[in-house]
C-alpha positions as CSV (number, residue, x, y, z in Angstrom):
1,X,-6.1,-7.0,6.0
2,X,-3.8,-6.9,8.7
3,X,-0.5,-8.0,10.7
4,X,-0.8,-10.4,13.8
5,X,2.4,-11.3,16.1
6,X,1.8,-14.2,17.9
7,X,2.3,-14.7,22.0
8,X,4.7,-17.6,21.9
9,X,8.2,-17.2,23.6
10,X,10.8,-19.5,22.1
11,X,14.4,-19.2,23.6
12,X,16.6,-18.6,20.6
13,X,20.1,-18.0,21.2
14,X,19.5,-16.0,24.2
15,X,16.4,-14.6,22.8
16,X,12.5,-15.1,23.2
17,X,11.3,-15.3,19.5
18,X,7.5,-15.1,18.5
19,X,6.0,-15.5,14.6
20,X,5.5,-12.5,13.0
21,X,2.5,-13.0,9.7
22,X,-0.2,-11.1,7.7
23,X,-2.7,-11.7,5.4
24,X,-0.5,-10.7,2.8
25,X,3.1,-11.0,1.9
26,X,3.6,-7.4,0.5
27,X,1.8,-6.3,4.5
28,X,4.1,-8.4,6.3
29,X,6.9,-7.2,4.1
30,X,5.5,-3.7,5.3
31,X,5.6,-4.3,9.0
32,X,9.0,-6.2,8.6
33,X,10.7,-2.4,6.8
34,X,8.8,-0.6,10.2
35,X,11.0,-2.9,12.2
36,X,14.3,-3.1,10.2
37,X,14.0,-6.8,9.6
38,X,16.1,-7.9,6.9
39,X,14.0,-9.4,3.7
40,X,16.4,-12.6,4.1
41,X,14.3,-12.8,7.5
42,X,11.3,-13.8,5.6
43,X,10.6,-17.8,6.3
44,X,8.7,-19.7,3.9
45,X,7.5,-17.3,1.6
46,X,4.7,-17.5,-1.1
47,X,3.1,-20.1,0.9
48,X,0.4,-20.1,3.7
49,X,3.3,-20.3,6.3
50,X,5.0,-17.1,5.6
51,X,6.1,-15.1,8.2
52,X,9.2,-13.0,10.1
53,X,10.6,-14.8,13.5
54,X,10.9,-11.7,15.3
55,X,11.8,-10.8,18.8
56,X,9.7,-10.0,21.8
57,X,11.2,-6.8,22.0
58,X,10.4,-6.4,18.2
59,X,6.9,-7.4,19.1
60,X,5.8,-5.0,21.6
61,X,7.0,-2.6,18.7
62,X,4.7,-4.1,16.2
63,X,1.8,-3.9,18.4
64,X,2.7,-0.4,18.6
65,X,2.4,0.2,14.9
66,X,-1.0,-1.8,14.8
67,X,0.3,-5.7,14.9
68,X,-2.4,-7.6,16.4
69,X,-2.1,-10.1,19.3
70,X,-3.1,-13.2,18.6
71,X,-2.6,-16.6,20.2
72,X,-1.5,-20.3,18.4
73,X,-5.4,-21.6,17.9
74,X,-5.9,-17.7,15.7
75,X,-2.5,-18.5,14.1
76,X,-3.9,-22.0,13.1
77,X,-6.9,-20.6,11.8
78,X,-5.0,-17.7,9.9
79,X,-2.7,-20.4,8.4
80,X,-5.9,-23.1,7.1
81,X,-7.6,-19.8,6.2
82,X,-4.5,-18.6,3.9
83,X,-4.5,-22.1,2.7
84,X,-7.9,-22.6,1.5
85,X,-7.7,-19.0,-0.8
86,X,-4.5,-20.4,-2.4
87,X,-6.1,-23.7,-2.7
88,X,-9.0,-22.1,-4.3
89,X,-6.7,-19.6,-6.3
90,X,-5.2,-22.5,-7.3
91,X,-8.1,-24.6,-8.5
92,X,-9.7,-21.3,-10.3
93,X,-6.6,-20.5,-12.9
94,X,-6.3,-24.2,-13.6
């Protein structure tokens, strides 16, 4: 299990923004406490999407603490693979 911070750089109100995610919520949730993030920070949680817009400064932080760098194809994967385990979660308790 593990936290990734991805490499993009998205101007946002004067800032470069990246995506913050995990394999889990409650890991992401983890990280997020490290870095002060406020829960209300958390985007679209309880889905395969979840994850913390955080800072570049904040990244290089999360690195740090054992983030791991990955790039938008390894966040595409990490998304379909979150996906497919709540799809299958999903189709198991039904």
């Amino acid at each position: 299990m593990a936290v990734y911070v991805d490499n993009m750089r998205a101007p946002f109100r004067g800032r470069l923004m990246c995506h913050m995610v995990a394999d889990t919520d409650d890991e992401l949730h983890e990280m997020a406490d490290r870095l002060g993030l406020p829960r209300r920070s958390h985007q679209k949680p309880g889905t395969p999407h979840s994850h913390y817009d955080i800072t570049v400064e904040a990244r290089a932080v999360a690195l740090q603490l054992g983030a791991l760098d990955i790039g938008r194809r390894q966040l595409v994967m990490l998304i379909r693979r979150k996906r497919a385990a709540m799809q299958h979660v999903n189709h198991c308790a039904g």
